[in-house]
DRENDREN-301239 format. One line per field, with one value per residue (C-alpha): residue number from 1; residue in one letter; x, y, z. Coordinates in nm, 3 decimals, always signed. Example, Ala and Ser with C-alpha at 12.3 -4.5 7.8 and 13.67 -1.06 7.14 Angstrom:
REM residues 2
num: 1_2;
residuo: a_s;
c1: +1.230_+1.367;
c2: -0.450_-0.106;
c3: +0.780_+0.714;
//
This chain:
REM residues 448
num: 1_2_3_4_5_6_7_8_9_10_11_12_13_14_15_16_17_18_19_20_21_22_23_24_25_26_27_28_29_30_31_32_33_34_35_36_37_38_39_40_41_42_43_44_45_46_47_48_49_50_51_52_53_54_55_56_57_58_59_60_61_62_63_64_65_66_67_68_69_70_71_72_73_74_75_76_77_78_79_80_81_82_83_84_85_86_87_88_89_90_91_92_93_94_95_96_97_98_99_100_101_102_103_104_105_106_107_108_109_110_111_112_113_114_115_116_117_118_119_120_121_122_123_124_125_126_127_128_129_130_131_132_133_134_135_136_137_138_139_140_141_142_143_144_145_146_147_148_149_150_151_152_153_154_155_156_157_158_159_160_161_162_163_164_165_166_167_168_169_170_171_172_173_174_175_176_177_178_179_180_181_182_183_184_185_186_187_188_189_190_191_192_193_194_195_196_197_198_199_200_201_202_203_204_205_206_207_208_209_210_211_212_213_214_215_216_217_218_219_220_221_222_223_224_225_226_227_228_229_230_231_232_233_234_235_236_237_238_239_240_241_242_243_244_245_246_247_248_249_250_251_252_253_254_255_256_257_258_259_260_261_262_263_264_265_266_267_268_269_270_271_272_273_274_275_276_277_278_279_280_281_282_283_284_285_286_287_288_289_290_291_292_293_294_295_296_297_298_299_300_301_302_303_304_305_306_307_308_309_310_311_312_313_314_315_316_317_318_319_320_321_322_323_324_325_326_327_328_329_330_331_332_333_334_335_336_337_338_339_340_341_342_343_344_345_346_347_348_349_350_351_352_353_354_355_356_357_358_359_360_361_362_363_364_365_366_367_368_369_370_371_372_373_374_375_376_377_378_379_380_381_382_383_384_385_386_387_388_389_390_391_392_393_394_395_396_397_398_399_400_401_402_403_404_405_406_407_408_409_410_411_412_413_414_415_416_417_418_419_420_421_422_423_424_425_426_427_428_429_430_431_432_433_434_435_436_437_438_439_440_441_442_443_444_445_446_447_448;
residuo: x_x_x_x_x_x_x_x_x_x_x_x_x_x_x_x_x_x_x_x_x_x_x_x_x_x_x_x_x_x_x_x_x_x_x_x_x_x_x_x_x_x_x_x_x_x_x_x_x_x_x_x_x_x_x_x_x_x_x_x_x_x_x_x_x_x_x_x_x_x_x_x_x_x_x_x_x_x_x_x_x_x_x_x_x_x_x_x_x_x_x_x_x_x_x_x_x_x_x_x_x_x_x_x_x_x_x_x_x_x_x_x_x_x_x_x_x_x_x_x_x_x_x_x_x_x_x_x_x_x_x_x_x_x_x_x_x_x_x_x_x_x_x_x_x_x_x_x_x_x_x_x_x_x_x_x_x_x_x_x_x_x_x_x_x_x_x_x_x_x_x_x_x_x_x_x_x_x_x_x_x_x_x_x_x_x_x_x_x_x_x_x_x_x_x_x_x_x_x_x_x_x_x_x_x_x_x_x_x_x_x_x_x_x_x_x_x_x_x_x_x_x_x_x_x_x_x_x_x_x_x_x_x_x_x_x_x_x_x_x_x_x_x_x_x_x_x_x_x_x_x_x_x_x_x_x_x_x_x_x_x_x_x_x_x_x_x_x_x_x_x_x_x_x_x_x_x_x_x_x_x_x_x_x_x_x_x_x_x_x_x_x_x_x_x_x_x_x_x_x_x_x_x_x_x_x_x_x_x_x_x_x_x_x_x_x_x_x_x_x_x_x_x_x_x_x_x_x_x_x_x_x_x_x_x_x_x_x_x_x_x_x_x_x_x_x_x_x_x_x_x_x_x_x_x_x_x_x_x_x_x_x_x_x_x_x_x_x_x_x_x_x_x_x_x_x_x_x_x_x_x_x_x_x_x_x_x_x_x_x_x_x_x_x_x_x_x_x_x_x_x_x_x_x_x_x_x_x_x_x_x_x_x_x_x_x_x_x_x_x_x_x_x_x_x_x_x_x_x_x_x_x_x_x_x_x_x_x_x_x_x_x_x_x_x_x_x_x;
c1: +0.000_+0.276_+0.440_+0.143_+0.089_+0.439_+0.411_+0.058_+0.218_+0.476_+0.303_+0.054_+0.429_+0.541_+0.175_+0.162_+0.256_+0.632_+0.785_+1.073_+0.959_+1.184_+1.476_+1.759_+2.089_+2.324_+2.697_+2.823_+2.950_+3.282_+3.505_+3.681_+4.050_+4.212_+4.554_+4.772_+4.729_+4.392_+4.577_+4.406_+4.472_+4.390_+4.382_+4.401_+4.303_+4.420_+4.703_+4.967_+4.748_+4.714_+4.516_+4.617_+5.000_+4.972_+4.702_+4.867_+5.193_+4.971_+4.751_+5.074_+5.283_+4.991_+5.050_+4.821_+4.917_+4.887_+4.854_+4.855_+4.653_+4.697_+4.767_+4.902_+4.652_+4.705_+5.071_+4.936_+4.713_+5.007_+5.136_+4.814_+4.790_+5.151_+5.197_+5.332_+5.379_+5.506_+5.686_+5.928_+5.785_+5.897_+5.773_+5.547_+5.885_+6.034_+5.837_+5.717_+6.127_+6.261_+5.941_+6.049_+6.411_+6.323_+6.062_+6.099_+5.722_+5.666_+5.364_+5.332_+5.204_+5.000_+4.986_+4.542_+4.278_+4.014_+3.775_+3.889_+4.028_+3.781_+3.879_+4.197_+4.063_+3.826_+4.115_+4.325_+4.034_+3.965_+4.317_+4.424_+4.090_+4.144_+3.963_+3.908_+3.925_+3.996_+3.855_+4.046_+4.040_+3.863_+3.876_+3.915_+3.895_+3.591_+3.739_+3.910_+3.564_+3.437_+3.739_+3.563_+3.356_+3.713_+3.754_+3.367_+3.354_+3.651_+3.563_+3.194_+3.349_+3.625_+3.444_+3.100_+3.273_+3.513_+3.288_+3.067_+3.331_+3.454_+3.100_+3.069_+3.387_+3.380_+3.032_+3.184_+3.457_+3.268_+3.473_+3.318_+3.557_+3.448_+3.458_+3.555_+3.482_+3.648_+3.303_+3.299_+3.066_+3.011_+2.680_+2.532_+2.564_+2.689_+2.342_+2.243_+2.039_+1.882_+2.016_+2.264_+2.338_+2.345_+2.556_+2.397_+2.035_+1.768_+1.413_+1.115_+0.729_+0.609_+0.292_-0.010_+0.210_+0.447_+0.793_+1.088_+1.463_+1.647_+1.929_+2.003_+1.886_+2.145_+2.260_+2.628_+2.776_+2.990_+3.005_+3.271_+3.028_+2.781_+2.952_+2.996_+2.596_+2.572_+2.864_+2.619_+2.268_+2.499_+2.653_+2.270_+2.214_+2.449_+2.417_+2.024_+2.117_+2.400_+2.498_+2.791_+2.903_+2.988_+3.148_+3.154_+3.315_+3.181_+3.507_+3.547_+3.834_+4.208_+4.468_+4.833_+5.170_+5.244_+5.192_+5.430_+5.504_+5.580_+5.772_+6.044_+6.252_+6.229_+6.128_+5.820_+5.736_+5.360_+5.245_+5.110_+4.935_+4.883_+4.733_+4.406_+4.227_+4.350_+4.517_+4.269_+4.205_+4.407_+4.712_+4.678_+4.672_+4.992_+5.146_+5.052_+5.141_+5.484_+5.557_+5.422_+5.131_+4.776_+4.535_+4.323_+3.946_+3.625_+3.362_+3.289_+3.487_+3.154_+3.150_+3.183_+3.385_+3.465_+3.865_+4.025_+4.403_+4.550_+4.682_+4.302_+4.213_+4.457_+4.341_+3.911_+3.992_+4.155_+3.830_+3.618_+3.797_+3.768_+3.426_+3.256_+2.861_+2.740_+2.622_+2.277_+2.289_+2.236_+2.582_+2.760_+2.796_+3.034_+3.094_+3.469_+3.556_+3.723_+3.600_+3.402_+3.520_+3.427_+3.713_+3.759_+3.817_+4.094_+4.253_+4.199_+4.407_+4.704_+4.720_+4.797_+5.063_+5.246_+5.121_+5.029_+4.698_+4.376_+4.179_+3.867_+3.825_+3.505_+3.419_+3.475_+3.186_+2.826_+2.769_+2.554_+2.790_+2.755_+2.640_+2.651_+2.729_+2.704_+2.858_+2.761_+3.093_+2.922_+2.992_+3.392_+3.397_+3.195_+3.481_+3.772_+3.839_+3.955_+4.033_+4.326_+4.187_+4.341_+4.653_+4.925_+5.157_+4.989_+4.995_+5.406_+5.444_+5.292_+5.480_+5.815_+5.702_+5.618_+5.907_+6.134_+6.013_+5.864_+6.115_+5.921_+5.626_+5.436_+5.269_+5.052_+4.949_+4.779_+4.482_+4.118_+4.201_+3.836_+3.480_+3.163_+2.955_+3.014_+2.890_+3.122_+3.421_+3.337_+3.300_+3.645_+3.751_+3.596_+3.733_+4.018_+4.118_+4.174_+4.302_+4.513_+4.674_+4.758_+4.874_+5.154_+5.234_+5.274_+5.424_+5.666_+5.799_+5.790_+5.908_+6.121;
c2: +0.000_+0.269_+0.194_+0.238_+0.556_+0.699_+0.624_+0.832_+1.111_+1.085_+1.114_+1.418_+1.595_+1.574_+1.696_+2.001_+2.329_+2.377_+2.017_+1.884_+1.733_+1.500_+1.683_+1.593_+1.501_+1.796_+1.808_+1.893_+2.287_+2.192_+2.537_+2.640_+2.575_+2.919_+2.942_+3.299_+3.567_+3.469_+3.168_+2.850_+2.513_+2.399_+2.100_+2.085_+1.785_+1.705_+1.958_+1.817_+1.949_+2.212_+2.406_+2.239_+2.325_+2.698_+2.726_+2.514_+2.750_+3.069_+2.975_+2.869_+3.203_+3.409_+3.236_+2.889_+2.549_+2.350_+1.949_+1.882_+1.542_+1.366_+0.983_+1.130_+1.010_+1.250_+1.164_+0.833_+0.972_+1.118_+0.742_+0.627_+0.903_+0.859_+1.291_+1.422_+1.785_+2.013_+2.168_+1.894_+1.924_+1.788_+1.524_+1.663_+1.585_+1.783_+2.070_+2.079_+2.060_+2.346_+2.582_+2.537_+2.578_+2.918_+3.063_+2.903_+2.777_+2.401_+2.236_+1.886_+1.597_+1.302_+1.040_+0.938_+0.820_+1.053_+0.815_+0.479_+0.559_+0.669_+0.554_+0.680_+1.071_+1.047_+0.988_+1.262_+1.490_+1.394_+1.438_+1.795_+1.903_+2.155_+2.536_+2.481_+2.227_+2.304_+1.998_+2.030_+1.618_+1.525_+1.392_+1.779_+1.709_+1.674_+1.488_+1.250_+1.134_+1.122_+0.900_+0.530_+0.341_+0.271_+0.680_+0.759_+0.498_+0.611_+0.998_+0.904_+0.659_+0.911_+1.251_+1.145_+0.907_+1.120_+1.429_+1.235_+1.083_+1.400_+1.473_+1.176_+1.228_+1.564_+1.507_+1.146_+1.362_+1.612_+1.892_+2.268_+2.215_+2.471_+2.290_+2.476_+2.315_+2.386_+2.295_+2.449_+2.661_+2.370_+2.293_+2.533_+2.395_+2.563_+2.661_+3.022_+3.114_+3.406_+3.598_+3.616_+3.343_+3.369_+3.275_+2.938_+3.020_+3.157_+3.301_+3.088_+3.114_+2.742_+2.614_+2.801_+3.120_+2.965_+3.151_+2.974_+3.015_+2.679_+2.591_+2.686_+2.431_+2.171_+2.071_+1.898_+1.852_+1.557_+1.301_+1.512_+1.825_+1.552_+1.470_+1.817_+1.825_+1.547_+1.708_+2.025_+1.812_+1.623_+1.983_+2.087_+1.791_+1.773_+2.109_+2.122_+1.784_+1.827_+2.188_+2.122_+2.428_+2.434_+2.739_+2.604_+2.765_+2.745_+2.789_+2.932_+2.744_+2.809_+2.944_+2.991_+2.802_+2.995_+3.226_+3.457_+3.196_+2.879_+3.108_+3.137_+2.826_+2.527_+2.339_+2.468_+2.517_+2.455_+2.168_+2.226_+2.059_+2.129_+1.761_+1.693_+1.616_+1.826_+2.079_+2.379_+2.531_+2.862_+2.687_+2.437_+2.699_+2.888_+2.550_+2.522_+2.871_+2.779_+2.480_+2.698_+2.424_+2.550_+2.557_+2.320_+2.516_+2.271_+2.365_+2.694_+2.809_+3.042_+2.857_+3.128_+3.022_+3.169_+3.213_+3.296_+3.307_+3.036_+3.332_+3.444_+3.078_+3.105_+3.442_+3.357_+3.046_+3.253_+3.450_+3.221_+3.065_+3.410_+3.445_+3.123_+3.081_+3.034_+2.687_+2.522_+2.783_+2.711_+2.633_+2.970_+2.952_+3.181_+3.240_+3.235_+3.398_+3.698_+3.728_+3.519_+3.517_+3.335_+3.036_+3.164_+3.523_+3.391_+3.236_+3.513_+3.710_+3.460_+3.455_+3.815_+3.789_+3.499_+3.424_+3.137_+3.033_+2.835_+2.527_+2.424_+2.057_+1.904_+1.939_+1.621_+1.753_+1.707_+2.076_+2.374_+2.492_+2.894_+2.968_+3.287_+3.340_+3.625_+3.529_+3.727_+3.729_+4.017_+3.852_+3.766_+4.097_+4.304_+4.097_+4.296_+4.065_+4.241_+3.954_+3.973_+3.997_+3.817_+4.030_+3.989_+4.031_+3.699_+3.554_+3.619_+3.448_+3.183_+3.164_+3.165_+2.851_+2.695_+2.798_+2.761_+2.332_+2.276_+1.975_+1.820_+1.857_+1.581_+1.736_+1.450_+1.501_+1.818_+1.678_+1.563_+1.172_+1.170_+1.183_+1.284_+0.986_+0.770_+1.035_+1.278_+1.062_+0.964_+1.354_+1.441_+1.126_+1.223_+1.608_+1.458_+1.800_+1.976_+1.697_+1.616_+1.966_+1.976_+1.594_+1.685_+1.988_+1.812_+1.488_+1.693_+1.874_+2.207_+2.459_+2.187;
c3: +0.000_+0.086_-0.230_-0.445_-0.252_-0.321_-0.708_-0.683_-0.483_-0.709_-1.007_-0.877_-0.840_-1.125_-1.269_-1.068_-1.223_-1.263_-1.188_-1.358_-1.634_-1.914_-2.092_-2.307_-2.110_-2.076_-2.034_-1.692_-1.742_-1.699_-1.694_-1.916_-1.867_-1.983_-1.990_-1.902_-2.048_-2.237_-2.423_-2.541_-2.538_-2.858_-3.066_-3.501_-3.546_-3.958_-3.836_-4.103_-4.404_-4.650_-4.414_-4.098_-4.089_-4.146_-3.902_-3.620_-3.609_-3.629_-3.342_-3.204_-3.263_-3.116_-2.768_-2.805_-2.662_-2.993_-3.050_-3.396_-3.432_-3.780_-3.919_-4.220_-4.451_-4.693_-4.728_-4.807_-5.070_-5.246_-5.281_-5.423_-5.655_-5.754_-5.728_-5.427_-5.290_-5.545_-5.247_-5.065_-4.708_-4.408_-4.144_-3.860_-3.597_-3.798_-3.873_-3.512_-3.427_-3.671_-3.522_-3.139_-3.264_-3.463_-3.211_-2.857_-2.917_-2.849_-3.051_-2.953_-3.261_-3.214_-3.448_-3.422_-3.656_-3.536_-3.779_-3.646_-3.321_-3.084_-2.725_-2.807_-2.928_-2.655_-2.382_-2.541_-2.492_-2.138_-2.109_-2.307_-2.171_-2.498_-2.530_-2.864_-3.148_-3.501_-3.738_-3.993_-4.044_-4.345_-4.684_-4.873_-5.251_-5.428_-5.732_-5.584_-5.408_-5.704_-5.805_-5.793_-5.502_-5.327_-5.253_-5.248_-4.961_-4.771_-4.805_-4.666_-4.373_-4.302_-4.281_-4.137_-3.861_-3.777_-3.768_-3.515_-3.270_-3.188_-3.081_-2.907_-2.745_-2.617_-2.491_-2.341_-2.183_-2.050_-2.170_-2.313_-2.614_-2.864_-3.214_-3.546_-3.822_-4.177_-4.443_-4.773_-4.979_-5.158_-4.943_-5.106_-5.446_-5.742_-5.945_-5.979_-5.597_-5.711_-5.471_-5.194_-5.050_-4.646_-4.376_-4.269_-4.199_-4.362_-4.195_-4.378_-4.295_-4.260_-4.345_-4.122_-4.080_-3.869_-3.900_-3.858_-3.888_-4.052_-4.268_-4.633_-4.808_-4.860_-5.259_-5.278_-5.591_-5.468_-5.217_-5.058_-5.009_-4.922_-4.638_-4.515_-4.527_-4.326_-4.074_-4.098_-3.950_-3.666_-3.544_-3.515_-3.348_-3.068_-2.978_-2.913_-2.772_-2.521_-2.561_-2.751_-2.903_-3.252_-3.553_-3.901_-4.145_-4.501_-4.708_-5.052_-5.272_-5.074_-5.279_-5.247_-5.103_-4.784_-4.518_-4.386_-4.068_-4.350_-4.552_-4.209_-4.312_-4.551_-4.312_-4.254_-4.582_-4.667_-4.962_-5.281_-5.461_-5.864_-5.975_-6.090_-5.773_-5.504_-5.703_-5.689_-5.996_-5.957_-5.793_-6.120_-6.364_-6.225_-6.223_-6.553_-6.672_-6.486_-6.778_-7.010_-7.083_-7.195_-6.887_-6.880_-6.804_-6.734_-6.994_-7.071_-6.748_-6.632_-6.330_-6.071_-5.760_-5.390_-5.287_-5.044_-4.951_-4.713_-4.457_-4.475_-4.365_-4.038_-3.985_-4.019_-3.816_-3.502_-3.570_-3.486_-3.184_-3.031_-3.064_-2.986_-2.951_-2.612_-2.480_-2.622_-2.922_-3.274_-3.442_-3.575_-3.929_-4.123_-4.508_-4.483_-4.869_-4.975_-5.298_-5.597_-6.009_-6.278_-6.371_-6.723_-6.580_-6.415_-6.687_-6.909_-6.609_-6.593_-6.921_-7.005_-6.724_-6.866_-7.240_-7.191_-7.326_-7.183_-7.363_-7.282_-7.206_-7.142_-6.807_-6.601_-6.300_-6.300_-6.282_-6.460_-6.732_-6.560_-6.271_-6.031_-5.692_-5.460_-5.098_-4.797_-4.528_-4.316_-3.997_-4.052_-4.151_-3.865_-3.663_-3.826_-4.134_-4.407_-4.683_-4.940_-5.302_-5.574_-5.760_-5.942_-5.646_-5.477_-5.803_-5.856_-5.479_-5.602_-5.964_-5.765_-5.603_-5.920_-6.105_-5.831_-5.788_-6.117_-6.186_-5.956_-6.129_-6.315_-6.606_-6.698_-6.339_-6.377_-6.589_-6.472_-6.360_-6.162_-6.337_-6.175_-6.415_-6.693_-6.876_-6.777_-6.830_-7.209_-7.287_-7.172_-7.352_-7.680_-7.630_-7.810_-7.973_-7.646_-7.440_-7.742_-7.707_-7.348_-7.358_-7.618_-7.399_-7.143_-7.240_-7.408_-7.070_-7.225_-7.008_-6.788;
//
């Protein structure tokens, strides 16, 4: 009897006006461990990359405790692909070695699968108990996920698995971690909007007059932006779930070798890549323009594009670790570009600096032949970002880098090895006038 009367009391309670009633877990609020001075502990997870290296030894030259964390897949990649670094760069013990002995600055390197390793990420959390954590770990090119079912597999069980055990983990942990993420304009698609396309969100009116605030409709173009779609619903997830608290960065296309820290020694120095599937297509047509080979442009090159320089990147991210959202909000979403143009524009510009002249190949992407695109970056910008435009000084730092390694280069290299669809590939197959033209060029060395 005095248990059946508990369980009614019980119930009446939690009836009454004001009782606790069922809510999602919540993390602990852990505090935030700051260091002197206002420095952060900070992990870059993927800190051996393109984007990861220069960002690690800025954070760490403005005072951070860094851990690089990489498995050095991409290294790996550069074995599969046959093509490595235009740029010889160093191992991370290295790198990590020549910055202490040049600056005093320590930043430490573990070797971790963030995809296949959890227990391990999740004990390096617990025990780093890190500020802030730059995600920089994921498969970045969207041809080479387009490449076969090998690389569309491993891009999909990389990115999305790696994306959510870090979640996991710092929720596991218990730590405040604030997450940047590095995504890419690319969720957006590359069709014309209509309009301006916002930073994230957009304010609808549902069905019944409902207003509502949600995210810019997703539309990938590869499995690769796919993937950062899918990174985009589990960010919204976890933080109306446990309060994790989330900045991703929609990137425009990086361009550019180095940044005024990687320039210091040759050690340091930054990669480059110029092939066809991580080679970006400005870095590819200076590389190009280098051997005096005809740049290759997709189609009718009016796709229009977003850049931004790799010191912008290190600059946008220390942006956003300064200004983090506050606990249980909607993830921050920036537009991190400086500017857009259309790919032929740029040729056209390269080309009247160096001579050398463009072809147009059949496009190997599933993609509307032009397209525009107008970026809002209001909120990088009410921060204090000014961007650096593209100009021929940029462009002659990174010629001397080209010129200065191009026996390194593999001209074949530079040419579209990855098809969206069947399709695609037998159109760049038949395009044998083009293709024909840049092959001889190439094959032939010219400019070696």
């Amino acid at each position: 009897m005095l248990r059946v009367l508990l369980t009614l009391a019980l119930g009446e309670a939690l009836r009454a006006p004001g009782a606790l009633r069922a809510r999602p877990a919540r993390r602990a609020a852990a505090p935030v461990s700051m260091m002197a001075g206002g420095a952060k502990k900070i992990l870059v997870l993927g800190g051996d990359g393109f984007c990861g290296w220069p960002t690690a030894v800025h954070l760490s030259d403005k005072g951070h405790a860094v851990t690089i964390v990489d498995n050095l897949s991409r290294r790996d990649i550069d074995t599969e692909l046959g093509c490595d670094s235009l740029t010889p760069i160093a191992h991370p013990e290295v790198r990590i070695a020549a910055w202490k002995e040049l600056t005093g600055k320590t930043i430490d390197f573990v070797n971790l699968d963030v995809a296949k390793e959890y227990d391990r990420l999740e004990s390096l959390i617990k025990d780093k108990r890190p500020d802030s954590i730059v995600h920089f770990a994921e498969q970045r090119a969207a041809p080479y996920s387009q490449k076969g079912t090998k690389q569309k597999r491993y891009t999909v069980d990389n990115n999305v698995c790696g994306t959510h055990n870090l979640l996991t983990a710092v929720v596991e942990a218990d730590c405040c971690a604030h997450i940047v993420h590095l995504g890419t304009m690319g969720v957006y698609g590359y069709g014309t909007s209509g309009g301006e396309i916002p930073e994230g969100y957009i304010d609808v009116v549902l069905p019944g007059g409902r207003d509502s605030r949600i995210l810019h409709p997703a539309y990938p173009g590869s499995v690769y932006h796919t993937t950062k779609c899918l990174d985009a619903l589990l960010f919204q997830f976890y933080a109306k779930n446990d309060g994790v608290r989330v900045t991703d960065l929609h990137q425009g296309i990086v361009w550019g070798t180095n940044t005024d820290l990687t320039s210091m020694d040759p050690r340091l120095t930054n990669r480059f890549d110029y092939d066809g599937d991580y080679g970006t297509v400005l870095n590819r047509f200076l590389m190009q323009a280098a051997l005096n080979v005809p740049m290759t442009v997709y189609g009718t090159g009016g796709q229009t594009r977003a850049f931004i320089h790799i010191s912008d990147t290190c600059k946008c991210i220390e942006i956003a670790i300064n200004n983090p959202p506050a606990e249980g909000a909607q993830p921050e979403i920036f537009n991190q570009v400086a500017e857009t143009r259309r790919v032929r524009d740029i040729a056209e510009l390269i080309s009247k600096n160096t001579g050398v002249e463009a072809r147009f190949l059949a496009n190997p992407r599933q993609e509307a032949a032009e397209n525009e695109l107008d970026v809002s970056n209001r909120k990088f910008r009410a921060l204090g970002f000014e961007p650096t435009k593209l100009n021929d000084a940029l462009f002659e730092e990174v010629q001397d880098v080209t010129q200065k390694y191009k026996d390194r280069c593999i001209p074949t290299k530079i040419l579209p090895a990855s098809f969206w669809n069947k399709k695609r590939a037998q159109e760049v197959a038949a395009d044998k006038e083009a293709r024909g033209a840049v092959d001889s060029a190439a094959a032939a060395g010219v400019g070696r």
